[in-house]
VEXPAPA-913511 format. One line per field, with one value per residue (C-alpha): residue number from 1; residue in three letters; x, y, z. Coordinates in Angstrom, 1 decimal. Example, Ala and Ser with C-alpha at 12.3 -4.5 7.8 and 13.67 -1.06 7.14 Angstrom:
% VEXPAPA-913511
seq c(1,2)
type c(ALA,SER)
c1 c(12.3,13.7)
c2 c(-4.5,-1.1)
c3 c(7.8,7.1)
% end
This chain:
% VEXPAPA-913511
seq c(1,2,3,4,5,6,7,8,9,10,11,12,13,14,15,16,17,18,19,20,21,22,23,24,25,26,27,28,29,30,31,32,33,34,35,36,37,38,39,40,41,42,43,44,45,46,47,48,49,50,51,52,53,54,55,56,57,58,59,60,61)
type c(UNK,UNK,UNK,UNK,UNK,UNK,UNK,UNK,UNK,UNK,UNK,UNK,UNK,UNK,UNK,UNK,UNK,UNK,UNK,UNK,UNK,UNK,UNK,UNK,UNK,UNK,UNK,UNK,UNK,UNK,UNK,UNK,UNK,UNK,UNK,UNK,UNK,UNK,UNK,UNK,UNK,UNK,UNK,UNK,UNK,UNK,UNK,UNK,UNK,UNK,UNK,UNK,UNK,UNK,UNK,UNK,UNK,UNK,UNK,UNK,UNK)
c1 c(88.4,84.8,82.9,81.4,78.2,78.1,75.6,76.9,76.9,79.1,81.2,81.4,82.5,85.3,86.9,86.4,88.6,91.0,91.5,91.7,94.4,96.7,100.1,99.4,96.3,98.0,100.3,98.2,95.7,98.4,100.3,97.9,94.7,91.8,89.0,85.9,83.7,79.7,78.9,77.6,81.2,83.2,80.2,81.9,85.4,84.8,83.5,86.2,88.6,86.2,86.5,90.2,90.5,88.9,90.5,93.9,92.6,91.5,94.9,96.5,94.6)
c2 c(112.2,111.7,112.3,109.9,111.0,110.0,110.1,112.2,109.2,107.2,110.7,110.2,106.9,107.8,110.5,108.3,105.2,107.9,109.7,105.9,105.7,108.7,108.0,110.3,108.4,105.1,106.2,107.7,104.6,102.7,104.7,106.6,108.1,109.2,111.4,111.4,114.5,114.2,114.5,112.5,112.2,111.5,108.7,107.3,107.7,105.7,103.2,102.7,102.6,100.0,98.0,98.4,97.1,93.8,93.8,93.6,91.3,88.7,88.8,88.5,85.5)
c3 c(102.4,103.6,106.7,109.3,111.2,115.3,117.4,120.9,123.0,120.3,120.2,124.5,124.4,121.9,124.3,127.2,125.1,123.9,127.3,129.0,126.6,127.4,128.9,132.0,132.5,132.6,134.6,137.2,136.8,138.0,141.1,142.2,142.9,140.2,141.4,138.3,139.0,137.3,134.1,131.3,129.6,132.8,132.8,130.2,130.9,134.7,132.3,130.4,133.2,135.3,131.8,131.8,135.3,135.3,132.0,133.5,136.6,134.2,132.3,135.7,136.8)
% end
């Protein structure tokens, strides 16, 4: 086993890429209608998801 030192922002950007990843997420994401309150973590998670999106509008085009 060993240990891996982050910094916070790295830590952020790791829940924001696992909670873009979450089925419910998805699934929301894609029906329906996603409100992102402040905060520097939900900073990161709209990230993500604006990433995802052209993403998948590139892939489609």
């Amino acid at each position: 086993m060993f240990q891996v030192t982050i910094t916070p922002a790295t830590g952020k950007r790791l829940i924001a890429k696992a909670i873009t990843q979450h089925a419910d997420v998805k699934k929301v994401l894609s029906s329906g209608t996603v409100v992102i309150i402040a905060g520097t973590t939900n900073g990161y998670v709209a990230e993500e998801i604006i990433i995802m999106e052209k993403t998948l509008t590139k892939r489609l085009k």
